[in-house]
Each structure stands twice: as structure tokens, then as C-alpha cells.
C-alpha positions in Angstrom: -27.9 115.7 -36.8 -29.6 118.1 -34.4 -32.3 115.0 -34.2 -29.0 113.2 -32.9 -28.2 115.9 -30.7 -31.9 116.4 -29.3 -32.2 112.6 -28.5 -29.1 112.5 -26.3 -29.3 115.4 -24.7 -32.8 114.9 -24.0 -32.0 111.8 -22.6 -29.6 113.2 -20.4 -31.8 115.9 -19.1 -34.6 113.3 -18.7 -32.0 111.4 -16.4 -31.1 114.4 -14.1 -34.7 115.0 -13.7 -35.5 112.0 -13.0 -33.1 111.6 -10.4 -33.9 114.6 -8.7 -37.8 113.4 -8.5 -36.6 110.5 -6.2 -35.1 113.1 -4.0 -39.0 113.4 -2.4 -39.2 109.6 -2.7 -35.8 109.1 -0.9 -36.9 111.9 1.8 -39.7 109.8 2.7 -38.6 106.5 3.3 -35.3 107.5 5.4 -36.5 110.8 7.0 -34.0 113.4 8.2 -31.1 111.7 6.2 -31.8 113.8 2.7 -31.9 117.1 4.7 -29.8 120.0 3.5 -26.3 120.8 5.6 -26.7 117.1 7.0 -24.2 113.7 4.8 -26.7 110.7 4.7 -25.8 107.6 6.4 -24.6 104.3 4.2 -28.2 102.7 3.9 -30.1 105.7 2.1 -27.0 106.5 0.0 -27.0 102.9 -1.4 -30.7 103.2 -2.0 -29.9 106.7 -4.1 -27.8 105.0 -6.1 -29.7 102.1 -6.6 -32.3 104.9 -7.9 -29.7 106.5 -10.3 -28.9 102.7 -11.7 -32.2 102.4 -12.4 -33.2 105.7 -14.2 -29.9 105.4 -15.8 -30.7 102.0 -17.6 -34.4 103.7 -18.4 -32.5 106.8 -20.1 -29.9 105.0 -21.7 -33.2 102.9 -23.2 -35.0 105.7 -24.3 -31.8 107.2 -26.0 -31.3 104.2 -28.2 -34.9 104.0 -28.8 -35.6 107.1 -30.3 -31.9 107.3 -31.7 -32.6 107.8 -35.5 -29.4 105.8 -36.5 -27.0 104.0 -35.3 -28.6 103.4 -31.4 -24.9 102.6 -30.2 -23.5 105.3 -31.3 -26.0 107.7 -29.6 -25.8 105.4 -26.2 -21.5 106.4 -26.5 -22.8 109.7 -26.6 -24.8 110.0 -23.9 -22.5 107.8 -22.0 -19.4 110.5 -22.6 -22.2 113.2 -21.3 -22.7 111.9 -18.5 -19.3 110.8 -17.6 -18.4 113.9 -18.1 -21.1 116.0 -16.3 -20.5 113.0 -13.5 -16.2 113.8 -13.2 -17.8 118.2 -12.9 -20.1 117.1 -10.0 -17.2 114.6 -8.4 -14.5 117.2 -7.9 -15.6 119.9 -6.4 -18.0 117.3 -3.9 -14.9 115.5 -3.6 -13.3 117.0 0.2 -17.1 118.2 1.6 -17.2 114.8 3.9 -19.4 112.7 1.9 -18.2 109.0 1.4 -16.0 108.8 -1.5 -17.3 105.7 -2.4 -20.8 107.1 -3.3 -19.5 109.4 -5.8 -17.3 106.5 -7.6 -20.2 104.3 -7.8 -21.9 106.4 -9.9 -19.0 107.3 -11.6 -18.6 103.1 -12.5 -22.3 102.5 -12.5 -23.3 104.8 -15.1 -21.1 102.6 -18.3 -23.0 100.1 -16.8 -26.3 101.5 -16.8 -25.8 102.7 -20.6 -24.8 99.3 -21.7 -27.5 97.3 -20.5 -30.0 100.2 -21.6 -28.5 99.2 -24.9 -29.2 95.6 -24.8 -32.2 96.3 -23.7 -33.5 98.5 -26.6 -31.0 96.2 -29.1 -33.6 92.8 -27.1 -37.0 94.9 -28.4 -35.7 95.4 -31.8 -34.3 91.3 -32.6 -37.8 90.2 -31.2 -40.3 88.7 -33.7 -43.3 90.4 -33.9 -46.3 88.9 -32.7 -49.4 88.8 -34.6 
């Protein structure tokens, strides 16, 4: 059980982390865009969140991975987390002037993201091993 609970929430801290190391990435490529007090334009916000779609599918991998049962299971887990932890970071942002739809495509990205994370790590598993 608390194996359970370290692999999700593990995974769900790896995710946030990861997201926020793209943050310098991001910076770079579209400068003055990701600077506090300032809403990005429509180009760099579509590259952000083809960043989170991205670590999201790698997360949602490792989770099922290193799940020590049932890998599904875990992946609804850390799917509810970060729905969850995604609808506390939505509301409040909500009515600050940023584009509404960049905060619902996360929102409909991430079941997305945990899903194919899923196959993914289901795809390594059903393959033969070569000799």
C-alpha cells in the first residue's frame, strides 16, 4: 500500500516538476511572454501545453511502470490527483485574464495524457522479449 501511494504521488510530483523545468525552456524560445505580471500570447501558451501533454504521457508512463500491481488502477489514481489538483489551480486563475481555453485544455488533456501513458507502459509489457 504505501508502495501504491509513493508511486503515484511520486509520479505526480515528478509531473509538476517537470513542468515547471520547461518554464526556463519556454522563457527562452518566446522571450518576454513567460514574464511575471504579463498573460502570454496564444503561440507560447500552445507550446506550454504541448509541454504539459508531453510530461504528462512520460508521468502517467512511469506511474504504471513502477506500479507494483494492477498498473491501471494506479494510472486512475494519479489521473483523479491530477484532476483534482488541476480543477484547485483552475478556479481561483479562472477571472485573472488569462485565456480560458488554456486552462480547460489541460483540464481535457491530462485523461488523455494518462491514457496513452498507459498503453504505452501496457505496449512494453505484451512485447516479446528479444534475445
Amino acid at each position: 500500500m504505501i508502495k501504491s501511494i509513493g508511486v503515484v504521488v511520486g509520479s505526480y510530483i515528478l509531473s509538476v516538476l517537470l513542468v515547471f523545468a520547461t518554464d526556463p525552456l519556454l522563457s527562452r524560445l518566446f522571450p518576454g511572454d513567460f514574464v511575471p505580471g504579463h498573460i502570454p500570447s496564444n503561440t507560447p501558451l500552445m507550446a506550454s501545453t504541448a509541454c504539459f501533454v508531453v510530461v504528462s504521457i512520460l508521468c502517467a508512463w512511469i506511474c504504471a511502470r513502477f506500479a507494483p500491481g494492477n498498473a491501471a488502477r494506479h494510472v486512475l489514481w494519479f489521473f483523479i490527483l491530477g484532476e483534482v489538483m488541476g480543477l484547485a489551480a483552475t478556479v481561483p486563475n479562472w477571472s485573472k485574464g488569462w485565456p480560458h481555453w488554456y486552462w480547460l485544455s489541460w483540464l481535457l488533456t491530462w485523461p488523455v495524457s494518462c491514457w496513452i501513458g498507459l498503453l504505452l507502459a501496457k505496449r512494453r509489457v505484451a512485447a516479446p522479449a528479444t534475445a
